[in-house]
FISE-577281 format. One line per field, with one value per atom (N, C-alpha, C): residue in one letter; residue number from 1; x, y, z. Coordinates in nm, 4 decimals. Layout:
N
aa	c(A|...)
i	c(NUM|...)
px	c(X|...)
py	c(Y|...)
pz	c(Z|...)
This chain:
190
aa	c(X|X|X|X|X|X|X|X|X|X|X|X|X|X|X|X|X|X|X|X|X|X|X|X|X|X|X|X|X|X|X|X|X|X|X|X|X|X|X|X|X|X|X|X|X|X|X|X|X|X|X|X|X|X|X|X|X|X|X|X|X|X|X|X|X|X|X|X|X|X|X|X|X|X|X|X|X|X|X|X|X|X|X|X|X|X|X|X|X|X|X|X|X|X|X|X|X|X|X|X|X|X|X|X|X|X|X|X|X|X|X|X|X|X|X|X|X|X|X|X|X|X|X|X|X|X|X|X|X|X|X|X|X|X|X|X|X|X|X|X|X|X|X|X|X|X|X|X|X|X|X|X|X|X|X|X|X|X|X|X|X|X|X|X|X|X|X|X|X|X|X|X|X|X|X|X|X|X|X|X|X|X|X|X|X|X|X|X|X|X|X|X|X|X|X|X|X|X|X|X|X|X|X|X|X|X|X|X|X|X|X|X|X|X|X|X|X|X|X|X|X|X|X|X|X|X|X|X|X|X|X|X|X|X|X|X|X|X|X|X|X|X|X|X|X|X|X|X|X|X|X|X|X|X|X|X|X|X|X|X|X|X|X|X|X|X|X|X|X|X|X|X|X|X|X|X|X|X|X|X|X|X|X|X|X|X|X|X|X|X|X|X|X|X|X|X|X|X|X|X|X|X|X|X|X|X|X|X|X|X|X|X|X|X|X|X|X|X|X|X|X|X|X|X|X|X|X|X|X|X|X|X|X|X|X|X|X|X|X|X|X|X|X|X|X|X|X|X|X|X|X|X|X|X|X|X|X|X|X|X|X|X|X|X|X|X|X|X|X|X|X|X|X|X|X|X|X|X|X|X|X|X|X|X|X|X|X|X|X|X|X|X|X|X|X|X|X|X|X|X|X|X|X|X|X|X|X|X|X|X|X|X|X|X|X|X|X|X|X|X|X|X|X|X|X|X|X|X|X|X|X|X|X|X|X|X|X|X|X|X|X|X|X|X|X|X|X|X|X|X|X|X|X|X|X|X|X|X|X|X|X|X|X|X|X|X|X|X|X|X|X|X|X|X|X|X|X|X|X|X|X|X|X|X|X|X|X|X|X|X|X|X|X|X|X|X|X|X|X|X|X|X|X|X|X|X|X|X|X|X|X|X|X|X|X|X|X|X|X|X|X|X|X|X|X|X|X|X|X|X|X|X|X|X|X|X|X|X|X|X|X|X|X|X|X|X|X|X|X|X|X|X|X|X|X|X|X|X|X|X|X|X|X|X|X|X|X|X|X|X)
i	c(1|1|1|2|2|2|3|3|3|4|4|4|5|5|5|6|6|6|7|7|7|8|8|8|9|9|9|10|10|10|11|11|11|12|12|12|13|13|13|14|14|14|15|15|15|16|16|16|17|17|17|18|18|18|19|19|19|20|20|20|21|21|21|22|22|22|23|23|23|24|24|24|25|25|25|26|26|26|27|27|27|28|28|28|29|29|29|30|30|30|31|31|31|32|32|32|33|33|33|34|34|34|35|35|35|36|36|36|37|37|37|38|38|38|39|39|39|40|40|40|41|41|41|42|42|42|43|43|43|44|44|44|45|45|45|46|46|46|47|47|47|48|48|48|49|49|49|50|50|50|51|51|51|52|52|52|53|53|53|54|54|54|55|55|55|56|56|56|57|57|57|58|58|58|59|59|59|60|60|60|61|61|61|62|62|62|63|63|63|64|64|64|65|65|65|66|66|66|67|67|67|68|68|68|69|69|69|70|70|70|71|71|71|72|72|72|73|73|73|74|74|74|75|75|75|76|76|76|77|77|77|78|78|78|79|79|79|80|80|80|81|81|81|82|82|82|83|83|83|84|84|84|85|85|85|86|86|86|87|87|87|88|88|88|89|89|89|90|90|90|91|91|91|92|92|92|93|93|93|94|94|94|95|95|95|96|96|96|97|97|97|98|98|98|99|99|99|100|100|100|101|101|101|102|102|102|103|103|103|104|104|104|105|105|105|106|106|106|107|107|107|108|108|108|109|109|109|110|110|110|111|111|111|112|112|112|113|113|113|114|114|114|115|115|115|116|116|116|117|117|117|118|118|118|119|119|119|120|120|120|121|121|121|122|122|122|123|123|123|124|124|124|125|125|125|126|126|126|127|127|127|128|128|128|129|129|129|130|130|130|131|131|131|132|132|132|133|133|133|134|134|134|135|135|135|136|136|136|137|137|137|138|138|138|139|139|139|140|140|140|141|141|141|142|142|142|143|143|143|144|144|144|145|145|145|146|146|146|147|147|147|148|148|148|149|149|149|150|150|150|151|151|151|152|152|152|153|153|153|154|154|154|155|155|155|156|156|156|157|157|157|158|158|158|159|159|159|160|160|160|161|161|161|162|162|162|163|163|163|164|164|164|165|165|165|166|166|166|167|167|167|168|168|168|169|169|169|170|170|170|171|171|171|172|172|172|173|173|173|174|174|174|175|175|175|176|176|176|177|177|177|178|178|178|179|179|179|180|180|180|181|181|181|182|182|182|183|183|183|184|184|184|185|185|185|186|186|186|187|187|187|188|188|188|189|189|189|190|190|190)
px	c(-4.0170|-4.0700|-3.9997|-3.9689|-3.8898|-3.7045|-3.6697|-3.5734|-3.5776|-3.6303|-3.7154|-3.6798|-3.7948|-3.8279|-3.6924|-3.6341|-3.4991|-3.4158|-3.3898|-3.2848|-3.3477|-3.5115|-3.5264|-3.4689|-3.5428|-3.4789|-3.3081|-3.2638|-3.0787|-3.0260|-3.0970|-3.0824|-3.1410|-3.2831|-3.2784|-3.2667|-3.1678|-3.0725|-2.9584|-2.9014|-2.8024|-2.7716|-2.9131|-2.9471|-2.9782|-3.0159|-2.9890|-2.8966|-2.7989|-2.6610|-2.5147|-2.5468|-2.4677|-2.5406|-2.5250|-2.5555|-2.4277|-2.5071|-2.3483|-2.2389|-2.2696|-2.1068|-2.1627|-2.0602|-2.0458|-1.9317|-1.9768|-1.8727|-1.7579|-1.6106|-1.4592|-1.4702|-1.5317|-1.4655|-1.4204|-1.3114|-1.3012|-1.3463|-1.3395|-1.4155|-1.3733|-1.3401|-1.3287|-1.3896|-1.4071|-1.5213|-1.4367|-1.5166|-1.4926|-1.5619|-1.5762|-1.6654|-1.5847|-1.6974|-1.6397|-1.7902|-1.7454|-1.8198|-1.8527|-1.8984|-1.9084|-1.9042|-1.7973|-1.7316|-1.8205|-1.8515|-1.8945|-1.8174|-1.7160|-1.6294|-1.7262|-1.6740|-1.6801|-1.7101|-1.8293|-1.8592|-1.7453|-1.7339|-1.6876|-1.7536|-1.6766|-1.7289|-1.6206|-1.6613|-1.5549|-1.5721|-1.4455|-1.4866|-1.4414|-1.4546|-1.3729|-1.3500|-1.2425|-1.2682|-1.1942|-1.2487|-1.1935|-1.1842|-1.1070|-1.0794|-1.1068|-1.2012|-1.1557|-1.1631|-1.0333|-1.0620|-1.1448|-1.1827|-1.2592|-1.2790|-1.2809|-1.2776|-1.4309|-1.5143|-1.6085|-1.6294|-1.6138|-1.6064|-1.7081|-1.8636|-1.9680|-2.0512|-2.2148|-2.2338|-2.2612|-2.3000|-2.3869|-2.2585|-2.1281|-2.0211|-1.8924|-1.8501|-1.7116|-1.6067|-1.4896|-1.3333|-1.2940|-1.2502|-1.1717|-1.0882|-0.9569|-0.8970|-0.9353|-0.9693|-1.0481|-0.9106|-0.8750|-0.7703|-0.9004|-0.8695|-0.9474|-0.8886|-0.9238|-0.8790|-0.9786|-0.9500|-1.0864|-0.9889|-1.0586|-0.9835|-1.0964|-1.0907|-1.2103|-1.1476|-1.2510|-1.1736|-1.3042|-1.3036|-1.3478|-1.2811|-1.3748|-1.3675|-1.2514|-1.1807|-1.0940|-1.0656|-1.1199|-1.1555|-1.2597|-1.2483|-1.3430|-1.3235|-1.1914|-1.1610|-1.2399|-1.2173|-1.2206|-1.0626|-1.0297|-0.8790|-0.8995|-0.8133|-0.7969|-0.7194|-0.7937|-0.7584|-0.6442|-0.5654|-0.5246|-0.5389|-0.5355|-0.6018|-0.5791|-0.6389|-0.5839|-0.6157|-0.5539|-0.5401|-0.5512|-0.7025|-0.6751|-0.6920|-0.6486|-0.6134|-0.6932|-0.7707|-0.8673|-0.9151|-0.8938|-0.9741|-1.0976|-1.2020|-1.3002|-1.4252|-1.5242|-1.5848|-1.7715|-1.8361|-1.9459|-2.0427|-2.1711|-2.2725|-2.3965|-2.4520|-2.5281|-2.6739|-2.7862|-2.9312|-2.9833|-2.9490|-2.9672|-3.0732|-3.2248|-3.2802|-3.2415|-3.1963|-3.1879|-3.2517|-3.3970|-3.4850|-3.4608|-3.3124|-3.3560|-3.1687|-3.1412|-2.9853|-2.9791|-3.1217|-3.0750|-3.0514|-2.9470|-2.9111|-2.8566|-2.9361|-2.8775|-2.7716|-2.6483|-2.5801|-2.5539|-2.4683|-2.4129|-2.2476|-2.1639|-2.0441|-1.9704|-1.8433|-1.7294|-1.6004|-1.5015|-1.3384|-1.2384|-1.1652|-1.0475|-0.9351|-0.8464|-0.7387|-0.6643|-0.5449|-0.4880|-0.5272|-0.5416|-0.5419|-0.4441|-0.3650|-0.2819|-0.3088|-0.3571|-0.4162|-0.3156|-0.3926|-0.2761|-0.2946|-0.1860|-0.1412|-0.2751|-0.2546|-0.3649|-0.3061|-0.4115|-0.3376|-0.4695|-0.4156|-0.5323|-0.5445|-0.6227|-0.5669|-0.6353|-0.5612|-0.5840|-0.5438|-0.6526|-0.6106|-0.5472|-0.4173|-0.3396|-0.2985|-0.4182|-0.3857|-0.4028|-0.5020|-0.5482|-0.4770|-0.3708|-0.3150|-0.3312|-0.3676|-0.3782|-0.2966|-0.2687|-0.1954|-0.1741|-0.1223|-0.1202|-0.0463|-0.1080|-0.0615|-0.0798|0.0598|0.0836|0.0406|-0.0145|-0.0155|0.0044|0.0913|0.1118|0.0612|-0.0302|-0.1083|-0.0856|-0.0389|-0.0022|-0.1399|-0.0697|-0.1944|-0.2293|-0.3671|-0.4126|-0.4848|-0.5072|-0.5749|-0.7388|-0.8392|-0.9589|-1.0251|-1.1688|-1.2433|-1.3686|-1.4421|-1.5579|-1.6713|-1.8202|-1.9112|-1.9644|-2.0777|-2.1209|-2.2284|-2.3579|-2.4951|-2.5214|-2.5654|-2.6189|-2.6522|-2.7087|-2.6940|-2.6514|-2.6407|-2.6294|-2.7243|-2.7218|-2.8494|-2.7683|-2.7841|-2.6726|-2.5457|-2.4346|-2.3327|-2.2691|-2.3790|-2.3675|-2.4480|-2.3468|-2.3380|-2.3417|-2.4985|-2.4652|-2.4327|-2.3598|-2.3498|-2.3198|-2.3883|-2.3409|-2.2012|-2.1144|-2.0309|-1.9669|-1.9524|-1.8413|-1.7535|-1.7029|-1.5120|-1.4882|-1.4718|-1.4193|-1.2659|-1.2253|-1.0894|-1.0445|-0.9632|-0.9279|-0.8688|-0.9361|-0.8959|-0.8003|-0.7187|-0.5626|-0.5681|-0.4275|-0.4050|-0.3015|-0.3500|-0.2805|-0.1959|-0.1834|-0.1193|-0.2312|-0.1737|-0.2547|-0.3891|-0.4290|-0.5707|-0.6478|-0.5848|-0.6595|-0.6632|-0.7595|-0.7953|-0.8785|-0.8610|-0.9341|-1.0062|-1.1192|-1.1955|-1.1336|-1.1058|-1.0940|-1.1666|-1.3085|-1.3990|-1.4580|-1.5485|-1.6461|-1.7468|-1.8321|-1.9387|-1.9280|-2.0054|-1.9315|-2.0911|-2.0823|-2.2273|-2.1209|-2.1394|-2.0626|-2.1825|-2.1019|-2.2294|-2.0824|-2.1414|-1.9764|-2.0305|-1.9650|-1.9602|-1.8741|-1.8889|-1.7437|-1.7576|-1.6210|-1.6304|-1.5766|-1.6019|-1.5752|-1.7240|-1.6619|-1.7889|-1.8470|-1.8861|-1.9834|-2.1538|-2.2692|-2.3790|-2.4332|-2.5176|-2.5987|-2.6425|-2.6585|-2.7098|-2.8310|-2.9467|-3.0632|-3.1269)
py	c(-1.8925|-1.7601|-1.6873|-1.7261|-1.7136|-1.6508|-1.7544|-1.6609|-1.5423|-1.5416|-1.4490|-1.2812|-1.3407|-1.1969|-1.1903|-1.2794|-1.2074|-1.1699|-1.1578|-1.1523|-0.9999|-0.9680|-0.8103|-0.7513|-0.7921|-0.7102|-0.6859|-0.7935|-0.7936|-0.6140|-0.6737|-0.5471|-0.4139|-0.4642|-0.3241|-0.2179|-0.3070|-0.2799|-0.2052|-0.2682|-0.2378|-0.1264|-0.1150|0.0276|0.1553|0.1173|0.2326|0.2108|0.1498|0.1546|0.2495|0.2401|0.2742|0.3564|0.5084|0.6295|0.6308|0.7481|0.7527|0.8626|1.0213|1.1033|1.1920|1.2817|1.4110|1.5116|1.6284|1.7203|1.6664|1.7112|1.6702|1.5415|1.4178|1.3006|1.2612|1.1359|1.0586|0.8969|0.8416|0.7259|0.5831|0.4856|0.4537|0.3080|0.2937|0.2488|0.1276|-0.0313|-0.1680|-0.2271|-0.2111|-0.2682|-0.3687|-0.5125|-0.5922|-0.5758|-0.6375|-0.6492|-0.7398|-0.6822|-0.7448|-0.6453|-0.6579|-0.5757|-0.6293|-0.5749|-0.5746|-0.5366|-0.5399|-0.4780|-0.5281|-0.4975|-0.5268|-0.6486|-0.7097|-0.8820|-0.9771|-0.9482|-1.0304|-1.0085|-1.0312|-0.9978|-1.0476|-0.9819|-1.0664|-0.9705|-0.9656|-0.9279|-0.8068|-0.6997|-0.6272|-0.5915|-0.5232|-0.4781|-0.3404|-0.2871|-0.1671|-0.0987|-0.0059|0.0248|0.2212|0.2996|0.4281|0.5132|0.5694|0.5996|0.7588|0.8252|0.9253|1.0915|1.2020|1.3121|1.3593|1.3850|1.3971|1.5961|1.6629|1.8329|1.9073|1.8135|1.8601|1.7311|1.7635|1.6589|1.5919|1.6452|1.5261|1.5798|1.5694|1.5692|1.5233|1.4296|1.3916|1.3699|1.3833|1.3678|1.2484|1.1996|1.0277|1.0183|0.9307|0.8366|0.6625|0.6507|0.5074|0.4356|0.3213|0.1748|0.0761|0.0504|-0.0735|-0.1476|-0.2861|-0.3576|-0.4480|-0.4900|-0.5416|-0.6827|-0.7835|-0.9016|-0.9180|-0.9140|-0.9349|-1.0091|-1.1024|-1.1250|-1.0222|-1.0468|-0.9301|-0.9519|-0.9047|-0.9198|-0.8440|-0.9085|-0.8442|-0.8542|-0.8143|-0.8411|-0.9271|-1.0214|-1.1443|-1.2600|-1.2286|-1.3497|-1.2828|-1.4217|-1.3470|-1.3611|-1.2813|-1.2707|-1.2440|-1.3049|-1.2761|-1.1399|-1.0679|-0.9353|-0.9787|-0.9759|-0.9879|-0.8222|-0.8677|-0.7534|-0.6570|-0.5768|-0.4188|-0.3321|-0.2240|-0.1452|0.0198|0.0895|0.2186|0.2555|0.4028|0.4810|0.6280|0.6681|0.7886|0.8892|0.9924|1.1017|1.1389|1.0774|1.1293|1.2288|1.2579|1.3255|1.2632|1.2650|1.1994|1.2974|1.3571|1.4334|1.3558|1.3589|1.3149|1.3578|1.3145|1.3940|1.3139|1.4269|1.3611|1.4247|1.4305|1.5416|1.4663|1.4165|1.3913|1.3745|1.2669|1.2447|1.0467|0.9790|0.8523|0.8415|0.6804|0.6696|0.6462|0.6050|0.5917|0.7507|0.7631|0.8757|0.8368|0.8603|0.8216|0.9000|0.9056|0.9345|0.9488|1.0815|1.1074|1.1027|1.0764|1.0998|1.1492|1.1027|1.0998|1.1369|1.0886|1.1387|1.1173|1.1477|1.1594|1.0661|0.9658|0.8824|0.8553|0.6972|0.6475|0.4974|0.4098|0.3140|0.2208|0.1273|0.0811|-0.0765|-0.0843|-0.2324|-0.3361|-0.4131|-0.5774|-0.6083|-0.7136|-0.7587|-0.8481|-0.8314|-0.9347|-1.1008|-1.1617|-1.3069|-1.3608|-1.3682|-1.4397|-1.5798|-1.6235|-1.7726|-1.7428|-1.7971|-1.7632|-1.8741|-1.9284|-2.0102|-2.0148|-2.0079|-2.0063|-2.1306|-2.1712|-2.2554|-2.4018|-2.3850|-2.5443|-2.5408|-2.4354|-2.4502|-2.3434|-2.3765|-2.3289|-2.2586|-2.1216|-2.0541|-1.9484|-1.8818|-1.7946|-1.7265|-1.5742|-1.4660|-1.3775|-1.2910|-1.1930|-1.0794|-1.0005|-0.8311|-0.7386|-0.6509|-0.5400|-0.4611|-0.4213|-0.2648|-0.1456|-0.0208|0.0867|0.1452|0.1661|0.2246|0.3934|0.4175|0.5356|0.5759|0.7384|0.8507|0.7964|0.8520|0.8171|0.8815|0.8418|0.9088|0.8126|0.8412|0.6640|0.8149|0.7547|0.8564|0.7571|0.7674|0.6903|0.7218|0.6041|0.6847|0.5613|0.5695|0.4319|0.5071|0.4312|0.4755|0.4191|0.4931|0.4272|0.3630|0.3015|0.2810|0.1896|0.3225|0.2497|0.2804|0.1532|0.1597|0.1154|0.0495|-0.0393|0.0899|-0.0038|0.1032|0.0286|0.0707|-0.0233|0.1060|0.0965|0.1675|0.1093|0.1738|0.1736|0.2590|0.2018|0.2692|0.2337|0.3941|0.3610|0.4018|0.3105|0.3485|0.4265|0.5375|0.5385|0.5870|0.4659|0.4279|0.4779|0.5248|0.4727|0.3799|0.3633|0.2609|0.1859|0.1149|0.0709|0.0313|0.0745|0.0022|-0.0850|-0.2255|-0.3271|-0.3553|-0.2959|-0.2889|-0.3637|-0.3014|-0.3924|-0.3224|-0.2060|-0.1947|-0.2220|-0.3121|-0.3558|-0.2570|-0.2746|-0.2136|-0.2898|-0.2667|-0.3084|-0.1616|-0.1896|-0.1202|-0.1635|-0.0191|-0.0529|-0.0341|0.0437|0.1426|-0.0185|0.0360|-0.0847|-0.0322|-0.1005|-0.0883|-0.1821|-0.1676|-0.2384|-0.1655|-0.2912|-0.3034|-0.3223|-0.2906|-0.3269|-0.2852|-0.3561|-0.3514|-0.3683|-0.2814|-0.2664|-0.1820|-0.1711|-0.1147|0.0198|0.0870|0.1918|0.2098|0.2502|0.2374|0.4299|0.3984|0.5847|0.6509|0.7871|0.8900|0.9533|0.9499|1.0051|0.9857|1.0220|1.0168|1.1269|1.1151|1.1703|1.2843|1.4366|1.5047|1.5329|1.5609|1.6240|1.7253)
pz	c(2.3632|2.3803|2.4945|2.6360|2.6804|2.6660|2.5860|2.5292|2.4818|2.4085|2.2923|2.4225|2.4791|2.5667|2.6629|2.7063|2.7828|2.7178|2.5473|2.4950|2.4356|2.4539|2.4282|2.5901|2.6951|2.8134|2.7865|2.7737|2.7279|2.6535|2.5756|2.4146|2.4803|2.5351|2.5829|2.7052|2.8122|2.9181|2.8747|2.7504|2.6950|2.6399|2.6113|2.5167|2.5630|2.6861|2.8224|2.8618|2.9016|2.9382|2.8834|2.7215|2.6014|2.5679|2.5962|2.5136|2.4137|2.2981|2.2135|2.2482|2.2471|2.2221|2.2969|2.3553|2.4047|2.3855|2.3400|2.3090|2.3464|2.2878|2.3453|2.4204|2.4178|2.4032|2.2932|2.3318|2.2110|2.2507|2.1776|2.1344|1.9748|2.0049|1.9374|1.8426|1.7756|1.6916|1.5974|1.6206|1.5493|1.4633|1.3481|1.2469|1.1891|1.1339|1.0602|0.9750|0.8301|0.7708|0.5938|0.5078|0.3425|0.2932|0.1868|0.0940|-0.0732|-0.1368|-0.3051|-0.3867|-0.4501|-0.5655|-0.6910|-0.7777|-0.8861|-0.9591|-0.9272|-0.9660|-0.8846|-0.7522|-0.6468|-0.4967|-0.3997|-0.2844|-0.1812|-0.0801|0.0279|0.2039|0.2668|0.4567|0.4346|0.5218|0.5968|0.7285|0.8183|0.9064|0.9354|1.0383|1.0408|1.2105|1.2119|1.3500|1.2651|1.3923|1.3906|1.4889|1.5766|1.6621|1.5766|1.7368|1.7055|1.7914|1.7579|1.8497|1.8231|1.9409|1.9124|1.9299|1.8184|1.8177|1.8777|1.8503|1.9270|1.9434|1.9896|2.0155|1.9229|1.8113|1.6573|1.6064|1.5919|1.4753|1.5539|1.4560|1.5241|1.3925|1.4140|1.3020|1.3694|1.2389|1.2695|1.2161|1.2299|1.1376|1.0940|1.0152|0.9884|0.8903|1.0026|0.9150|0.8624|0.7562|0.6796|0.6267|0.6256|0.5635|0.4765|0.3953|0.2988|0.2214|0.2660|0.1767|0.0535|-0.0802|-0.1591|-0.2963|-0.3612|-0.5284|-0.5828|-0.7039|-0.8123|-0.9281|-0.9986|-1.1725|-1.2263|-1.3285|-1.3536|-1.5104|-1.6036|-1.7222|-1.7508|-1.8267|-1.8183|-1.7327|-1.6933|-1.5460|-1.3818|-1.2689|-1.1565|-1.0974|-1.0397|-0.9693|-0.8493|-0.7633|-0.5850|-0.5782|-0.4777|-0.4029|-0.2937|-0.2359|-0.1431|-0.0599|0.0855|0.1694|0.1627|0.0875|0.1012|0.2083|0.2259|0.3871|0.3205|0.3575|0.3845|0.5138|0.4761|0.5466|0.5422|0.6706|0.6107|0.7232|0.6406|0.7594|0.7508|0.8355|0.8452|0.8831|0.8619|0.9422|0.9397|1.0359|1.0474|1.1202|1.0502|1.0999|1.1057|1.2882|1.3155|1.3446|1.2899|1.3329|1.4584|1.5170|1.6699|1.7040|1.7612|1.8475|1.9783|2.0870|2.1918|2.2721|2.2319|2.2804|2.3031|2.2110|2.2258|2.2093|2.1885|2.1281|2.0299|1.9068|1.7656|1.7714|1.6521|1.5858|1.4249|1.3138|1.2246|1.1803|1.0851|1.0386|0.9012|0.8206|0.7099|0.7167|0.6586|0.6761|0.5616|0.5286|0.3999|0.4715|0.4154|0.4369|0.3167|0.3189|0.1429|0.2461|0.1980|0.2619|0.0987|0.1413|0.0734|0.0511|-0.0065|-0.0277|-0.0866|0.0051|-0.0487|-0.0956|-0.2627|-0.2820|-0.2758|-0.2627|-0.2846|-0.4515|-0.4186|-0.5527|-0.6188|-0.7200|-0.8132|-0.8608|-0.8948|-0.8617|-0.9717|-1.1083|-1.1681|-1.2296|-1.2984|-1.3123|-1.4676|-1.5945|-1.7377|-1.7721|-1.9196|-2.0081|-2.1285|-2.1553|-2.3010|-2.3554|-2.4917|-2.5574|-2.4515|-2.3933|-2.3002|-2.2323|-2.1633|-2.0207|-1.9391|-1.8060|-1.7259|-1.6389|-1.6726|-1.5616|-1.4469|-1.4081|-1.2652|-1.3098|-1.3069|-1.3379|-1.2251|-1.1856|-1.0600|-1.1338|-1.0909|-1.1120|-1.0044|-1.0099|-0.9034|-0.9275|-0.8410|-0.8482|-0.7360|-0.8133|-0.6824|-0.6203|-0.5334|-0.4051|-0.4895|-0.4395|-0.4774|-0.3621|-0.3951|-0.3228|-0.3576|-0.2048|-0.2899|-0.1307|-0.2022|-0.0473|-0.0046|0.0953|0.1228|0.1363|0.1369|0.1616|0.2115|0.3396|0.4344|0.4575|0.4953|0.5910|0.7134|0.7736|0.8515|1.0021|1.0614|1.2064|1.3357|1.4228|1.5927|1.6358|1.7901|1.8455|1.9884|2.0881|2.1580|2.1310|2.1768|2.1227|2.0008|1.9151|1.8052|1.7026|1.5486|1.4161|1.3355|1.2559|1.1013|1.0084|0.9323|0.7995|0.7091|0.5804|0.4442|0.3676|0.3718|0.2560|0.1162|0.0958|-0.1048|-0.0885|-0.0620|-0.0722|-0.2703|-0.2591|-0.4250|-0.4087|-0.4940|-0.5097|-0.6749|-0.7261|-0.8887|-0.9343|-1.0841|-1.1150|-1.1504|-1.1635|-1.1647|-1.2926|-1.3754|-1.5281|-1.5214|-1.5729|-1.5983|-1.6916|-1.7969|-1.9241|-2.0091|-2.1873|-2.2834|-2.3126|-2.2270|-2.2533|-2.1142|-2.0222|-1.9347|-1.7991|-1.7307|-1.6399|-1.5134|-1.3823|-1.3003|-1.2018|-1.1432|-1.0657|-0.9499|-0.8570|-0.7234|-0.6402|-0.6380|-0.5857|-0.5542|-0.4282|-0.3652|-0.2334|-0.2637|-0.1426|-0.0674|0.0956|0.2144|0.3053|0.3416|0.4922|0.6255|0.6524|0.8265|0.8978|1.0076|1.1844|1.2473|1.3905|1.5048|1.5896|1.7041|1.8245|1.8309|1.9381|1.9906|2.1401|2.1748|2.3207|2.3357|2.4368|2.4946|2.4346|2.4448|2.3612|2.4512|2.5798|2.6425|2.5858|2.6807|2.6556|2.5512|2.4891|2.4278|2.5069|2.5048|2.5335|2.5404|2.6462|2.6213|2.5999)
């Protein structure tokens, strides 16, 4: 029980310590997290720094990287890590009475996927098939909130979908939970 209660004083030292943004700072922001594609799953992480324009709105560039497998017809196939690239923007309902502030976001980027890597049976043998897939344009829409200096959000990366030949097709679009920190920003206004 002990623990218990020093590890709330901890959290909530911390939480007075770490306000979130103030007009014209910048600030930059570390999420890792779980990615969902398409009947698979797997990590991501991400770096975005950030300009904060006022106090509840800030523009970003957000790097991601997402290692995931996922369905790929009736097989499952390995993702190897794909990396976007994105400009964001994030509006916050702040009244400035505490440091949660939840959040709405979205930004339009590039996504450059990795190669596909599947494993198929022809005629009782087992084999490994490469697929190259080109990177596409796409955009993420986001909600989650602060609290402190720490951020959970929800996002959908929507990606399009890549054609394999034959008819075939894979989904690139995916949802993603992350939790992360940011450093800089200034305090919350009252």
């Amino acid at each position: 029980m002990k623990k218990l209660f020093y590890a709330f004083l901890v959290m909530a030292s911390l939480v007075q310590w770490a306000h979130a943004q103030e007009q014209n700072k910048f600030r930059v922001g570390l999420d890792f997290g779980y990615v969902m594609p398409d009947g698979g799953g797997g990590i991501l992480l991400a770096i975005e720094p950030k300009y904060n324009i006022a106090d509840n709105m800030n523009i970003g560039l957000r790097f991601e990287s997402a290692a995931m497998a996922k369905n790929v017809g009736a097989t499952e196939a390995d993702l190897t890590a794909s990396v976007s690239y994105s400009g964001t923007f994030d509006y916050y309902f702040h009244n400035g009475s505490s440091s949660f502030a939840p959040f709405i976001g979205g930004g339009v980027g590039y996504s450059s996927l990795g190669n596909l890597s599947s494993s198929v049976e022809v005629e009782g043998v087992q084999a490994s098939v490469d697929l190259e897939v080109d990177g596409k344009f796409g955009g993420l829409v986001r909600a989650g909130f602060e609290a402190g200096k720490f951020r959970l959000a929800a996002t959908y990366n929507l990606i399009g979908k890549s054609d394999l030949g034959d008819g075939a097709e894979v989904k690139n679009s995916y949802f993603g939970i992350s939790l992360g920190f940011y450093l800089g920003g200034g305090k919350w206004k009252k």
